[in-house]
C-alpha positions as CSV (number, residue, x, y, z in Angstrom):
1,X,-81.4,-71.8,11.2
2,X,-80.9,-71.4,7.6
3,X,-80.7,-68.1,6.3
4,X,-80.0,-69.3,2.9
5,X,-83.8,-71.0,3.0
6,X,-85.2,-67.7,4.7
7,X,-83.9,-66.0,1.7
8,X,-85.0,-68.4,-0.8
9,X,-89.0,-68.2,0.5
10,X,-88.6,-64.4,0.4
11,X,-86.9,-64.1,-2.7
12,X,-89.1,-66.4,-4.7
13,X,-92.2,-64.8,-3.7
14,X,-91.4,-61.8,-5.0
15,X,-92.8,-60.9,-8.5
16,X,-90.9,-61.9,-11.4
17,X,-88.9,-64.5,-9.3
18,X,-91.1,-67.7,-9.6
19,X,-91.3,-68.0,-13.5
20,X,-88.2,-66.6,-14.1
21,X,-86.8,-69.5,-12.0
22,X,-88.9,-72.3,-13.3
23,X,-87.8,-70.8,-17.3
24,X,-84.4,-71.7,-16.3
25,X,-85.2,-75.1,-14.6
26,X,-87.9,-76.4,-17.5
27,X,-86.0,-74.8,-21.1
28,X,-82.6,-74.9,-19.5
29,X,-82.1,-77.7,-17.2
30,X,-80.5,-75.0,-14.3
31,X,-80.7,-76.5,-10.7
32,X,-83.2,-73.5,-9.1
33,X,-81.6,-74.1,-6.0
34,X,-78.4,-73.5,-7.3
35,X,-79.3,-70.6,-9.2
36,X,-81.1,-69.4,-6.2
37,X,-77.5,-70.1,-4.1
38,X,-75.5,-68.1,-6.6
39,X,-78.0,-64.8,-5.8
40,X,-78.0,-65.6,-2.0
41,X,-74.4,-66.0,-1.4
42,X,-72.7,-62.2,-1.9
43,X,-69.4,-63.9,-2.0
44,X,-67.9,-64.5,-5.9
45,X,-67.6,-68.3,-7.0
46,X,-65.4,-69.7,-9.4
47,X,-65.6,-72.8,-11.8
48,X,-64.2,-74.7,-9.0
49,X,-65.9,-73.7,-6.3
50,X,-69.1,-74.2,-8.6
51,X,-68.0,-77.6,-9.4
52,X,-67.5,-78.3,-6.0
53,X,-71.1,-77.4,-5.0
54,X,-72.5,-78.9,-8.2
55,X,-71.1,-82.0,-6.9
56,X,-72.2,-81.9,-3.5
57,X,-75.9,-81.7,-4.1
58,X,-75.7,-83.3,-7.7
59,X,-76.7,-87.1,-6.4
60,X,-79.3,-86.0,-4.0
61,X,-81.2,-83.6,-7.1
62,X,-80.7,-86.4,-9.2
63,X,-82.1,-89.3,-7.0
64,X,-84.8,-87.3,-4.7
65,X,-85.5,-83.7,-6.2
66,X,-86.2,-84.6,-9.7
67,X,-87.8,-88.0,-9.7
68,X,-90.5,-86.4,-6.7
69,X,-90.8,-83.6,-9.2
70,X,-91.8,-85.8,-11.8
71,X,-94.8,-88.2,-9.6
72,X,-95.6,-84.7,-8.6
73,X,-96.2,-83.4,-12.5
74,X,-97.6,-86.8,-13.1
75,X,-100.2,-86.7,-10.7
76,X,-101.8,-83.2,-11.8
77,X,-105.3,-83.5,-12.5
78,X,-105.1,-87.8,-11.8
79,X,-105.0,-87.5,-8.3
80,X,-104.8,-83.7,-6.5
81,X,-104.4,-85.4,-3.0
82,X,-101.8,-87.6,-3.6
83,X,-100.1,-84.9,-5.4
84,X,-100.1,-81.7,-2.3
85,X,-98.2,-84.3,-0.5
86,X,-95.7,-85.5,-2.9
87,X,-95.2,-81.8,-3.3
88,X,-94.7,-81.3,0.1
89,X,-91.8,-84.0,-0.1
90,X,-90.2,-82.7,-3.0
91,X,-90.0,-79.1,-1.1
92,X,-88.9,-80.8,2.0
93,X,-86.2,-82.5,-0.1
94,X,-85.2,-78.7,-1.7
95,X,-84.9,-77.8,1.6
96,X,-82.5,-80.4,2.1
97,X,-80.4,-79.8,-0.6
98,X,-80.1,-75.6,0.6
99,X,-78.8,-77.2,3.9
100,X,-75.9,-78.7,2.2
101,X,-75.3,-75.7,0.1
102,X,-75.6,-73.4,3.4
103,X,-73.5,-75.6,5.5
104,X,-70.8,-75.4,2.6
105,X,-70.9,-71.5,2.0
106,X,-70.7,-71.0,5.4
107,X,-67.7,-73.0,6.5
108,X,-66.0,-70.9,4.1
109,X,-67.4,-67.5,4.6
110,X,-68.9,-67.1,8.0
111,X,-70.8,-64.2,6.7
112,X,-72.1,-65.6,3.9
113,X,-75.4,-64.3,2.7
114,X,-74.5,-61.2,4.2
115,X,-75.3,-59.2,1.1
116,X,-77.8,-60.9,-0.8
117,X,-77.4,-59.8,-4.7
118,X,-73.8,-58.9,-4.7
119,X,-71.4,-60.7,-7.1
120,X,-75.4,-62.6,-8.8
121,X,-74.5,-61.5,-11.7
122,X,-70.7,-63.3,-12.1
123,X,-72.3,-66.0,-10.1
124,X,-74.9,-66.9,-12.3
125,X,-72.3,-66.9,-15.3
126,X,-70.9,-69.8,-14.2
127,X,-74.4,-71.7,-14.7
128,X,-74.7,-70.5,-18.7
129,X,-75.6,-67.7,-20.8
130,X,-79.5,-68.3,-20.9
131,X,-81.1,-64.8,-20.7
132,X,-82.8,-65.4,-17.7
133,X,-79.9,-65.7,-15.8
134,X,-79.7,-61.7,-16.5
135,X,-83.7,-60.9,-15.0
136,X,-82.7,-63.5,-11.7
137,X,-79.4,-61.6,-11.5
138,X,-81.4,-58.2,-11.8
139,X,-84.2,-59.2,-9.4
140,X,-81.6,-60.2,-6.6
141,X,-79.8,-57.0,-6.7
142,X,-83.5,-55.3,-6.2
143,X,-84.1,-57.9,-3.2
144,X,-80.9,-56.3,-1.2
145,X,-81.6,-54.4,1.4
146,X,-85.2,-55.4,1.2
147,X,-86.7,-57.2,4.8
């Protein structure tokens, strides 16, 4: 069980999330996933613990998250088969990379995720100053306390 992935699915679905998310991936560079973590974990990071997560996952987005996103944006409109199952790695992959994040938040808070939203806002500081860290900060605090 992941409840950091549970959130995720939830949380992007919502209105506003999904292109707010990708602004900050395609004009900023911002790991989604990351961002994502920072709103999931209601515990405060600091530069360290951020660079400690940054390089945890760093290699695996580098070598398996971005190059199947890129076939994946290759392949629209060339071949639209080939292309629903590349995506369907690349969101295995994601998957993979919210496990290591989960499994690190919570060895050191067992109850992380326990208050989805809190501390986004600080959180998402630590990524940069883009403004839609502000609306993804904004959205998770609506998200908590939300099924």
């Amino acid at each position: 069980m992941n409840a950091f992935w549970d959130f995720s699915v939830a949380f992007y679905a919502r209105p506003g999330v999904m292109p707010t998310c990708l602004a900050l991936q395609d004009a900023h560079g911002v790991d989604v996933n990351l961002a994502l973590f920072c709103c999931w974990l209601g515990e405060a990071l600091d530069a360290g613990a951020l660079a400690e997560v940054e390089a945890l996952v760093c290699d695996w987005r580098r070598e398996v998250v971005q190059p199947l996103r890129a076939v994946r944006r290759w392949l629209k409109g060339r071949d639209d088969a080939l292309r629903a199952d590349v995506a369907a790695q690349e969101l295995a992959a994601e998957q993979r990379q919210q496990a290591m994040l989960y499994a690190w938040a919570v060895a050191r808070w067992p109850a992380a995720g326990a208050a989805p939203g809190r501390h986004a806002d600080d959180n998402l500081a630590l990524l940069g100053e883009a403004p839609e860290f502000s609306a993804l900060a904004s959205l998770a605090c609506a998200f908590r306390g939300t099924p």
